[in-house]
TIDREN-197534 format. One record per residue: x, y negated, z of N, C-alpha, C in turn; residue in three letters. Coordinates in steps of 0.001 Angstrom, whole numbers, padded with zeros to 6 digits, always signed. Layout:
XYZXYZXYZala/...
//
This chain:
-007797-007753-019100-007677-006442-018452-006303-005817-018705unk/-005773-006271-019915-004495-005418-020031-003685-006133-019415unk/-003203-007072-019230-002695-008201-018217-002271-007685-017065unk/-003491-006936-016163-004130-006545-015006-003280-005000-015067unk/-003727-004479-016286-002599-002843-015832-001479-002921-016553unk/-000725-004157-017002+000772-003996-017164+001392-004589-015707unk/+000231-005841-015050+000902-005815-013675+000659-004646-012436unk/-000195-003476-012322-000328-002848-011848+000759-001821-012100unk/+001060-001468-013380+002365-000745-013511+003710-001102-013242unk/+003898-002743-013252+004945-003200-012661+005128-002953-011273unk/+004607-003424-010611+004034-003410-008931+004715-001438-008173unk/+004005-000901-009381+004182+001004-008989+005464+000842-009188unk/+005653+000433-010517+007524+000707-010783+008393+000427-009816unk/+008128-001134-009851+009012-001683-008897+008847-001396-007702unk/+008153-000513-006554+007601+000056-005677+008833+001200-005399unk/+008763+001912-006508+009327+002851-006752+010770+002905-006636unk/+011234+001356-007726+012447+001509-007349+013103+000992-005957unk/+012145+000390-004911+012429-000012-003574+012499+001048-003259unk/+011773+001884-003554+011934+003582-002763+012815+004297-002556unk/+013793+004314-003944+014401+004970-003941+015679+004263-004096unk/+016130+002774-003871+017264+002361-004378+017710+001209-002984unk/+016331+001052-002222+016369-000115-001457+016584-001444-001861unk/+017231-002658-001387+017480-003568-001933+019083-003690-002163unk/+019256-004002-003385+020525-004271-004151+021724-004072-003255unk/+022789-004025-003336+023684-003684-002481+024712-005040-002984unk/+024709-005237-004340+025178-006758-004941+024549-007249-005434unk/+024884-009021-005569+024417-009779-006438+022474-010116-006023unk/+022352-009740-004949+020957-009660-004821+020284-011140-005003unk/+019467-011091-006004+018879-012460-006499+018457-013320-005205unk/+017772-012928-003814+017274-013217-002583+018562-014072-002000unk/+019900-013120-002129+020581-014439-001347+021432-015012-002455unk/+021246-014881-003842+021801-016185-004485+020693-017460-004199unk/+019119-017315-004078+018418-018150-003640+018773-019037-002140unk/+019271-017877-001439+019182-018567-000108+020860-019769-000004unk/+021930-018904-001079+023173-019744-001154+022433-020954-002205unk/+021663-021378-002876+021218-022259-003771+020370-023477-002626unk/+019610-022933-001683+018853-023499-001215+019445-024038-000352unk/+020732-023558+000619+021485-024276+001477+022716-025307+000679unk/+022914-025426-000483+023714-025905-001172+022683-027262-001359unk/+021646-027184-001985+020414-028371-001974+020344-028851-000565unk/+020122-028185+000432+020092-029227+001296+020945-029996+001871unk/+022202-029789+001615+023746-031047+001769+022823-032176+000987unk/+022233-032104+000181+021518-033442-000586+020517-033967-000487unk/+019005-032784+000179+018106-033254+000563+017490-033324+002257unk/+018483-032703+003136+018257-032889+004290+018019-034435+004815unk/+017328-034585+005538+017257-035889+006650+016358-034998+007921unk/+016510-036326+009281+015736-035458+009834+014217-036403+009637unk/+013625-036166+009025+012271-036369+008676+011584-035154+007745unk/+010095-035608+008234+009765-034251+007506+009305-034396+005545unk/+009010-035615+005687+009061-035774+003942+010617-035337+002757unk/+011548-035332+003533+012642-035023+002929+012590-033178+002779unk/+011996-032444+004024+011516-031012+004037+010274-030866+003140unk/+009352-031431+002865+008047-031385+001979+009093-031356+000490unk/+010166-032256+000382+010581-032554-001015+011623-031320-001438unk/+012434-031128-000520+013270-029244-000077+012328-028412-000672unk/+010818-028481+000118+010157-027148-000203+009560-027417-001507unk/+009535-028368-002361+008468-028681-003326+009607-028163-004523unk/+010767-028375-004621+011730-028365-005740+012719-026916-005713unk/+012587-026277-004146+012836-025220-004738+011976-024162-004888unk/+010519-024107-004253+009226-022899-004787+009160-023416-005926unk/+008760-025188-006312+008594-025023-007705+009452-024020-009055unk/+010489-024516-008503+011368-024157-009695+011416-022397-009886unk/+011117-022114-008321+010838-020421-008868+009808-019928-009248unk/+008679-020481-009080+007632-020004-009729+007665-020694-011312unk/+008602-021348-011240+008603-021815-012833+009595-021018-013621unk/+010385-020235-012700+011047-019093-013501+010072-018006-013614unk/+009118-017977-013025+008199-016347-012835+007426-016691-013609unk/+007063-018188-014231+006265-018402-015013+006554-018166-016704unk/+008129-018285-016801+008797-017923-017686+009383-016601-018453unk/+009336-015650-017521+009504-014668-017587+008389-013546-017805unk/+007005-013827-017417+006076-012973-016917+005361-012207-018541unk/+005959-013716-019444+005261-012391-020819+006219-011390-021113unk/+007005-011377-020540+007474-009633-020749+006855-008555-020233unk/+006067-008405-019643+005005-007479-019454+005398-006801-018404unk/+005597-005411-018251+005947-004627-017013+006974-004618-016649unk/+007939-004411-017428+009743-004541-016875+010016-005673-016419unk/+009370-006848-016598+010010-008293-015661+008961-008011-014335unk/+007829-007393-014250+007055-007157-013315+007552-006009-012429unk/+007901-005479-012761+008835-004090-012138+010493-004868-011032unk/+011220-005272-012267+012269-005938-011613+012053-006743-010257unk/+010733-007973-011037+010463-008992-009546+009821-008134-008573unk/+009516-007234-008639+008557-006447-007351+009759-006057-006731unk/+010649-005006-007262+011889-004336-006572+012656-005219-005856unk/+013232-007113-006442+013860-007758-005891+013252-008306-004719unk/+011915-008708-004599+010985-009261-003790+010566-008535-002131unk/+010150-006810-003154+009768-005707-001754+011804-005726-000972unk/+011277-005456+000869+012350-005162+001321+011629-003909+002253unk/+010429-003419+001714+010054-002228+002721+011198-001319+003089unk/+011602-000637+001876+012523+000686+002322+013629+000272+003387unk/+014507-000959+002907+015487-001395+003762+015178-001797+005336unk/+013666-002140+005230+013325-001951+006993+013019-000971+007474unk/+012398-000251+007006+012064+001622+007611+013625+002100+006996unk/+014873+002115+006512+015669+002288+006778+016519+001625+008301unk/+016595+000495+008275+017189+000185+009807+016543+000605+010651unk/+015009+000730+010606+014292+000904+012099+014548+002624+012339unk/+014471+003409+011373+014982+004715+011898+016751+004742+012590unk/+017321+003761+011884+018855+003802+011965+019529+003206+013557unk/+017802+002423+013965+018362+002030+014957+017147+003193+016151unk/+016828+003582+015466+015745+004888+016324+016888+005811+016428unk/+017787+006532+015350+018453+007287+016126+019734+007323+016988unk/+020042+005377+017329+021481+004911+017746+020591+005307+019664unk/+019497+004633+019328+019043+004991+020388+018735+005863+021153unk/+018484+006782+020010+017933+008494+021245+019187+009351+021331unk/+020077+008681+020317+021418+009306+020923+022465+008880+022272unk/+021197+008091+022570+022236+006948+023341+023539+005836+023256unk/+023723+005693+022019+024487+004793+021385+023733+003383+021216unk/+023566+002837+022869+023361+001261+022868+024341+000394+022407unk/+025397+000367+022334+026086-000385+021518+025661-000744+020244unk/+026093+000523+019284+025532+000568+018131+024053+000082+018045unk/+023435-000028+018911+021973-000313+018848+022003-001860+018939unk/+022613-002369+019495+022646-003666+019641+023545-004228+018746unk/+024621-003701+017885+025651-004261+016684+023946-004322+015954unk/+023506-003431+015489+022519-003457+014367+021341-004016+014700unk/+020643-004564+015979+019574-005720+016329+019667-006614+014971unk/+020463-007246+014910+020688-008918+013876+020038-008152+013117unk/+020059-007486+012003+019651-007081+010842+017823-006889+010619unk/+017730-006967+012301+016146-006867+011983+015373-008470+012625unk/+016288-008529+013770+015697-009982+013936+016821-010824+015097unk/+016343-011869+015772+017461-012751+016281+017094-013095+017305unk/+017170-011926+018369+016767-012193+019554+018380-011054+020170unk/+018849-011977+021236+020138-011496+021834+020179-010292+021780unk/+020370-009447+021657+020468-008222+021803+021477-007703+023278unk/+022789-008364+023552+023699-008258+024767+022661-007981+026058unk/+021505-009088+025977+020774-008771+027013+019873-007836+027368unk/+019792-006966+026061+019065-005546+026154+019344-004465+026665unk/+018185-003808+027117+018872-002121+027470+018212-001529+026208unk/+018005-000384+026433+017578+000498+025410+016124+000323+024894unk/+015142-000082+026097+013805-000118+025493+014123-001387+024990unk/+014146-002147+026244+014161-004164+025243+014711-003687+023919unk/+015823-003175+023400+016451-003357+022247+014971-002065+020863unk/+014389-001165+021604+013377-001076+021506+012358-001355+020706unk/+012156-002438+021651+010644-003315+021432+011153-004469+020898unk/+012073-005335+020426+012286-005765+019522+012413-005524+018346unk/+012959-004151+017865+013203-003619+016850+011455-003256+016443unk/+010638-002672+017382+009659-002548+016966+008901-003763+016750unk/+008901-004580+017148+008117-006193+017276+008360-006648+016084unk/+009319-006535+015556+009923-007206+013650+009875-006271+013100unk/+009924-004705+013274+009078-003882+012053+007815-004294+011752unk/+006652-004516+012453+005561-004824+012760+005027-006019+011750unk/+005707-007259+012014+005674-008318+011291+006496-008336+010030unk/+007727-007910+010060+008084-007532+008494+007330-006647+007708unk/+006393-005773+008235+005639-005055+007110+004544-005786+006177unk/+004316-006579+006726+003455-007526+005992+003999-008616+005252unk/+005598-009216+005760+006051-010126+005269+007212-009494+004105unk/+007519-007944+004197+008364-007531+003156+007949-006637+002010unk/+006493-006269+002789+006056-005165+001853+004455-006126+001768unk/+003815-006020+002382+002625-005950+002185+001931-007503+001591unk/+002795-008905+001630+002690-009888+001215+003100-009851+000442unk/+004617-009739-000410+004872-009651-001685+003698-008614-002889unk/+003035-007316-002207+002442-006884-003436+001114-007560-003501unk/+000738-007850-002567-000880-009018-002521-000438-010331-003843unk/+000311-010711-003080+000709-012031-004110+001187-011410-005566unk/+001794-010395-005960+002599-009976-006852+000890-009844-007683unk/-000096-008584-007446-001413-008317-007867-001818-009597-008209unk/-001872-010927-007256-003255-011680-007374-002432-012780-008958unk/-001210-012833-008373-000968-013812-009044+000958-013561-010255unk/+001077-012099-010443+001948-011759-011143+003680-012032-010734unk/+004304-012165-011585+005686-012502-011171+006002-013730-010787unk/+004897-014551-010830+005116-016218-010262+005169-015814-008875unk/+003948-015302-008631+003408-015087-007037+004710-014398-006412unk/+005100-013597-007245+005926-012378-006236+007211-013473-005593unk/+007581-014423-006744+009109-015143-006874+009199-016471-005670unk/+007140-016564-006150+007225-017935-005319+006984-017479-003669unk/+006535-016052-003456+006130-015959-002174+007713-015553-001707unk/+008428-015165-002473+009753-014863-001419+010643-015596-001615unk/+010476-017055-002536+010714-018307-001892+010218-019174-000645unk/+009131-019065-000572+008538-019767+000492+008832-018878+001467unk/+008710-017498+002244+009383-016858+002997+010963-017036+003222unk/+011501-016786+002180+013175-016973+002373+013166-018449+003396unk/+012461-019667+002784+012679-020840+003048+012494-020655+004674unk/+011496-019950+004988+010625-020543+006988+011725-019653+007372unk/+012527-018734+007186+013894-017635+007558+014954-018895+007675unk/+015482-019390+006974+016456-020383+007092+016371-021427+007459unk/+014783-022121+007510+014860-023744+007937+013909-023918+008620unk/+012480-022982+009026+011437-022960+009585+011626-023347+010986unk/+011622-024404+011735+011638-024613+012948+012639-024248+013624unk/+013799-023526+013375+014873-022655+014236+015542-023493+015205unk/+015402-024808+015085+016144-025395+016155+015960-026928+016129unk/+016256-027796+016613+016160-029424+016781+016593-030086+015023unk/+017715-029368+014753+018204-029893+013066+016538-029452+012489unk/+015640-028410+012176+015025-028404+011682+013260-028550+012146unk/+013376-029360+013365+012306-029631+013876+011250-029861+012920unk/+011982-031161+012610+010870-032341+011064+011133-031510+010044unk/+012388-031391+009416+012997-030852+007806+012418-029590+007914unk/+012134-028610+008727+011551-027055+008564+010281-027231+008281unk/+009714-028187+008888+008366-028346+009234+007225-027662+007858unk/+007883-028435+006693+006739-028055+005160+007096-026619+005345unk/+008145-026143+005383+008887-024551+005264+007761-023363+006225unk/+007606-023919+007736+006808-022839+008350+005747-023087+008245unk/+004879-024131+007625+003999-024581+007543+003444-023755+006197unk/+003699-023791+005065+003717-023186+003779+003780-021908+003979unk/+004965-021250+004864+004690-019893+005148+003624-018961+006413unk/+003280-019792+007115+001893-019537+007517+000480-019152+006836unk/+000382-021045+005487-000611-020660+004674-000224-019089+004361unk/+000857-019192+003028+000856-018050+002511+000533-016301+002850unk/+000749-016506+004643+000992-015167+005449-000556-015471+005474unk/-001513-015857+005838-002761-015634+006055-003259-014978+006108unk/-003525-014477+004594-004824-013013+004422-003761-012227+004212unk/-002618-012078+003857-001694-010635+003695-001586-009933+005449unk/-001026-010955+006733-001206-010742+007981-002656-009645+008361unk/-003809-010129+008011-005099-009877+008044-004904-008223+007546unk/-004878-008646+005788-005015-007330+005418-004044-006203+006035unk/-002775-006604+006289-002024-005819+007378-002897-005045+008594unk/-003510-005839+008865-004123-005287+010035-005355-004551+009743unk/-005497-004600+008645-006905-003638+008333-006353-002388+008062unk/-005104-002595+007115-004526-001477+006764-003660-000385+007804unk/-003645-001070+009034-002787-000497+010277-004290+000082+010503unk/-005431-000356+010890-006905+000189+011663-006871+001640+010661unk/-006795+001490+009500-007572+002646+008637-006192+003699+008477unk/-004800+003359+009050-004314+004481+009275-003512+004870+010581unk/-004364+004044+011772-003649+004273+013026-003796+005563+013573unk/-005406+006479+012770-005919+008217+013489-004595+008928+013194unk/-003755+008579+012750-002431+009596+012148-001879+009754+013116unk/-002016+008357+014250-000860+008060+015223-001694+008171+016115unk/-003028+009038+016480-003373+009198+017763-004174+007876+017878unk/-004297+006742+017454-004912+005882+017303-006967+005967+016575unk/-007079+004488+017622-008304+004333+016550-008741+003327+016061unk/-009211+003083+014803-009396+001456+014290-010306+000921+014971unk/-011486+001776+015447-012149+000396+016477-011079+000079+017662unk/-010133+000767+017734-009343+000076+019396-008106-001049+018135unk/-007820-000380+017299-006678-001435+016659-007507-003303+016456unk/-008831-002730+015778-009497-004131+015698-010301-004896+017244unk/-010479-004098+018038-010345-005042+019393-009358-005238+019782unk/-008324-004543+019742-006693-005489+020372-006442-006850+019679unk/-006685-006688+018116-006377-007759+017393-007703-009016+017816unk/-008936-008771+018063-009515-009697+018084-009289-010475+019506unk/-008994-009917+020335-008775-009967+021747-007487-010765+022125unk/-006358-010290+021265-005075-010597+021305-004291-011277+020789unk/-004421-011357+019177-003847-012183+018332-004035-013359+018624unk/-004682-013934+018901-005052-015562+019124-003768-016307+020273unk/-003372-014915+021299-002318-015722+022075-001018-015702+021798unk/-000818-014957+020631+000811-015346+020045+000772-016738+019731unk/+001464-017252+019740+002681-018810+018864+002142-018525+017330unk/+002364-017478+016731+002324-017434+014952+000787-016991+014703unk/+000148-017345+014232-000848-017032+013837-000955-015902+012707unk/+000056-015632+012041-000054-014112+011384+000895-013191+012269unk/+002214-013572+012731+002861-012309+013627+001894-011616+014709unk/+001091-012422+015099+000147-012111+016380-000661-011217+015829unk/-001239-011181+014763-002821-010765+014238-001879-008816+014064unk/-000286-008831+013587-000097-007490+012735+000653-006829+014509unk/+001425-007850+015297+001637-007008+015918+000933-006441+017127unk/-000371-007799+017075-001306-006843+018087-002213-005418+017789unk/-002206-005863+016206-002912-003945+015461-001908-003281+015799unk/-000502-003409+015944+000442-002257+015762+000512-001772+017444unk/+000043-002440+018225+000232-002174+019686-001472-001112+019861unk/-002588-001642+019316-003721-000683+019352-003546+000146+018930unk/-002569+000522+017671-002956+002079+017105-001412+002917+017332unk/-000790+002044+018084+000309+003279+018716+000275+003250+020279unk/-001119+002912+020598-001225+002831+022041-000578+002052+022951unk/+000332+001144+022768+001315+000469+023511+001016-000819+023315unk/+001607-001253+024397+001831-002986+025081+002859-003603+024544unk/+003235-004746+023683+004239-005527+023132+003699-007044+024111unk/+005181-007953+023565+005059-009066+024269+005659-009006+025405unk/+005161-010039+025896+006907-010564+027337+007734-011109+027663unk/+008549-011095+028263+010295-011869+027939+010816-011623+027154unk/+011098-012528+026210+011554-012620+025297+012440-013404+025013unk/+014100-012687+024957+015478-013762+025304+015919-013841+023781unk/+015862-015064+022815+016669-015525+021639+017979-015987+022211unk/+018863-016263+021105+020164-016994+021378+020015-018492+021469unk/+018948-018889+021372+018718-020243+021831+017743-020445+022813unk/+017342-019618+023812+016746-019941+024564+015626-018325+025115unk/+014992-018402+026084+014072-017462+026757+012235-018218+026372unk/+011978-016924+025710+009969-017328+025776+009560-016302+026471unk/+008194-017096+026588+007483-015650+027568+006127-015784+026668unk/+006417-014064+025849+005723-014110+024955+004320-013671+025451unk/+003334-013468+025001+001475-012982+025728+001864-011413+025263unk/+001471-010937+026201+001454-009729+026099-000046-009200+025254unk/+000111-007752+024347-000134-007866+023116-001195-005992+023428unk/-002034-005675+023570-002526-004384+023833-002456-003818+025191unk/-003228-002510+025509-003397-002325+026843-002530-001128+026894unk/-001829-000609+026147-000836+000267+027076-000010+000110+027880unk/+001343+001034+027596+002341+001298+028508+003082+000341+027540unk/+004447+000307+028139+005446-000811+027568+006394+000267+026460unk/+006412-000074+025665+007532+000686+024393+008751+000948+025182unk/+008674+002578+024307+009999+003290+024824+010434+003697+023680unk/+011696+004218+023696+012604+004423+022527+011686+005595+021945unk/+011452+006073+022437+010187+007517+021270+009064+006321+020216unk/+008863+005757+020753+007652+004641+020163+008692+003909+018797unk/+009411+003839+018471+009842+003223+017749+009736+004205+015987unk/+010204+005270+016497+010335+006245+015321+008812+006401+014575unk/+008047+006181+015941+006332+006184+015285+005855+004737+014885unk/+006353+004084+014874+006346+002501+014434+007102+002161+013409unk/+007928+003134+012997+008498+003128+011632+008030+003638+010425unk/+007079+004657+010993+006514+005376+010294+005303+004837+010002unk/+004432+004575+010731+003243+003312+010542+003649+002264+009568unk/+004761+001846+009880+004993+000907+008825+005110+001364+007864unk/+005747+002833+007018+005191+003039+005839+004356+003453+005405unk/+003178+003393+006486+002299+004294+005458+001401+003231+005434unk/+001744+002075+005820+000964+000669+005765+001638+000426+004769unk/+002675+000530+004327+003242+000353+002812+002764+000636+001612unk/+002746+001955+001853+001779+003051+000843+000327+002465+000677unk/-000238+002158+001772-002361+001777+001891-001830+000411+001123unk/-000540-000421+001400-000847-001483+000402-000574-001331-000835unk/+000397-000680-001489+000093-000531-002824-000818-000072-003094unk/-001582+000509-002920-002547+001169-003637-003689+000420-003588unk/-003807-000578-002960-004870-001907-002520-004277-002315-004229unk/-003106-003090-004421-002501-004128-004827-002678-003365-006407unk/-002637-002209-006756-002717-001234-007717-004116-001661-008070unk/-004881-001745-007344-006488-001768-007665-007126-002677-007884unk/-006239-004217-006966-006826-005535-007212-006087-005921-008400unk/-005293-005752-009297-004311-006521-009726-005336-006187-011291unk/-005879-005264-011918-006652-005622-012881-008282-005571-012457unk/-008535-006086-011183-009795-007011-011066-009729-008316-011084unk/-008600-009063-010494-008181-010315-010836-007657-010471-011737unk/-007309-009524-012864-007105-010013-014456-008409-010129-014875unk/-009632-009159-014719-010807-009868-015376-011612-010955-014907unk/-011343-010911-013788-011949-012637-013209-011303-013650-014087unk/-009651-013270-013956-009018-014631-014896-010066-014560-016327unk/-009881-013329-017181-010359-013198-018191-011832-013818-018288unk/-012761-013722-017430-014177-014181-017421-014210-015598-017235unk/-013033-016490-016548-012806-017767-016087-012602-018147-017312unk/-011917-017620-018208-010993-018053-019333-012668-018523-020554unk/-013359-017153-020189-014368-017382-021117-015138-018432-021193unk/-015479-018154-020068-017144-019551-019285-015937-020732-019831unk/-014884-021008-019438-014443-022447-020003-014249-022963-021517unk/-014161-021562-021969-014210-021751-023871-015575-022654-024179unk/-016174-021617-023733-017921-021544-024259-018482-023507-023699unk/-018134-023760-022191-018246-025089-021819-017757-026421-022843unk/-016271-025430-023493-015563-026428-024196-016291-026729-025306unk/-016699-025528-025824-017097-025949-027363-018806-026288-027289unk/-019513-025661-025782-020680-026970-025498-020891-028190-026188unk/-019448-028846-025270-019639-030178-025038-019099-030839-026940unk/-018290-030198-027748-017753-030672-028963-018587-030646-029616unk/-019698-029497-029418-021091-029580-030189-022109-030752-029948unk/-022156-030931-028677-023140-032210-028029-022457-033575-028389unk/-021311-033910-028460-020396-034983-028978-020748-034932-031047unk/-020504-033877-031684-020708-034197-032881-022272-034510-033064unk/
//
């Protein structure tokens, strides 16, 4: 149990200091990982996918074998990995930043700052497209910057937090992005699917139970999602951004132009199509889906210390069973 509320106090801390500090401005541990991981693959690339299984096996291992190393320090190494791990603030920072390039009418600027949230052309946007992209990767980053790191951080401490934003970092850089990583990405988006699973999910429960803020209602957020999610490509982007289209009333999905090519994504809820007003309320959803997850992650994190603790027991008691039945 104490286990359980020194990681629950880490989790708040480090919460806290995303709050108020964002992510690092230097030295940020995330892209010395990502310069480490592209440096390994000059050595382990091929295009096959066992050479990507062996990529993804040696560098999650090795970080969860640092989180494994670190974690008896109690709350301050739990605090640190939460702050390095969460990137909430820094996305509800751009998505307002690019909410007000927009209502000022500064499409330019709206489109210099697209990249930062995701990698779809931006040149070919007007104001809504640039929009509804920005809103389409708030949507799915809330679960993949905020709301997956504190699930994993609760269930499974500073391993979880280190190893889940390894395996994320990894499907960002090598996950399928193009023909070089067809095979070699393959373990990468594959691993980050598992991992997105139930954090995607709980995303979407946590969008239902605070969409009434936004004029929304969770029985309409959980029929869009049951209705809808199934026809995205990703099996967790689909599930968070079809809740985020039920409880801000709007339609996502469509044409959808990357720098490598045009998809035509399934369209995602029964409204109207996102307009630049919709974005500022989609930023805001996203934090307060921030907020409903800590306070989830606050609550599970010393119930899964006493499960460990009760696991720990029943196997003592089995052990010294069987040493008794042997003598």
């Amino acid at each position: 149990m104490r286990n359980g509320v020194s990681t629950a106090a880490g989790l708040l801390a480090g919460f806290a200091l995303d709050r108020l500090f964002g992510d690092p401005q230097r030295g940020h541990p995330v892209a010395g990982f990502g310069m480490l991981a592209a440096s390994l693959e000059t050595v382990t690339y091929a295009d096959r996918r066992r050479a990507g299984i062996v990529h993804e096996v040696v560098l999650v291992g090795a970080t969860v074998g640092v989180g494994l190393a670190v974690r008896c320090g109690g709350t301050l190494p739990m605090a640190l990995a939460t702050w390095t791990v969460l990137g909430g603030r820094s996305l509800a920072r751009t998505g307002y930043a690019m909410a007000d390039r927009l209502e000022s009418g500064d499409v330019a600027g709206a489109r210099a700052l697209l990249p930062a949230l995701c990698g779809r052309d931006p040149e070919v946007l007007d104001a809504d497209g640039l929009a509804r992209a920005a809103l389409e990767s708030i949507a799915e980053n809330t679960s993949d910057a905020a709301v997956a790191p504190l699930l994993w951080g609760a269930v499974a401490g500073v391993p979880g937090l280190l190893g889940y934003r390894a395996v994320n970092t990894l499907d960002a850089m090598i996950g399928y992005r193009n023909e070089r990583y067809r095979r070699f990405g393959w373990a990468a988006a594959r691993v980050d699917d598992v991992a997105n699973l139930l954090p995607a999910r709980v995303t979407g429960l946590l969008t239902a139970m605070v969409a009434p803020a936004f004029g929304g209602r969770p029985s309409e957020v959980v029929r869009t999602w049951r209705r809808d999610a199934g026809r995205h490509p990703s099996p967790n982007a689909g599930v968070v951004e079809a809740a985020t289209a039920g409880a801000l009333g709007i339609r996502l999905g469509g044409r959808t132009e990357y720098r490598h090519g045009v998809e035509q994504r399934p369209e995602l809820g029964d409204g109207r199509a996102p307009a630049v007003a919709d974005l500022r309320r989609a930023v805001r959803l996203s934090e307060q889906v921030q907020y409903a997850a800590l306070a989830a992650a606050v609550i599970l994190a010393p119930l899964c210390a006493i499960l460990r603790d009760r696991r720990r027991v029943r196997r003592g008691k089995a052990g010294n069973g069987r040493r008794a039945s042997a003598q």
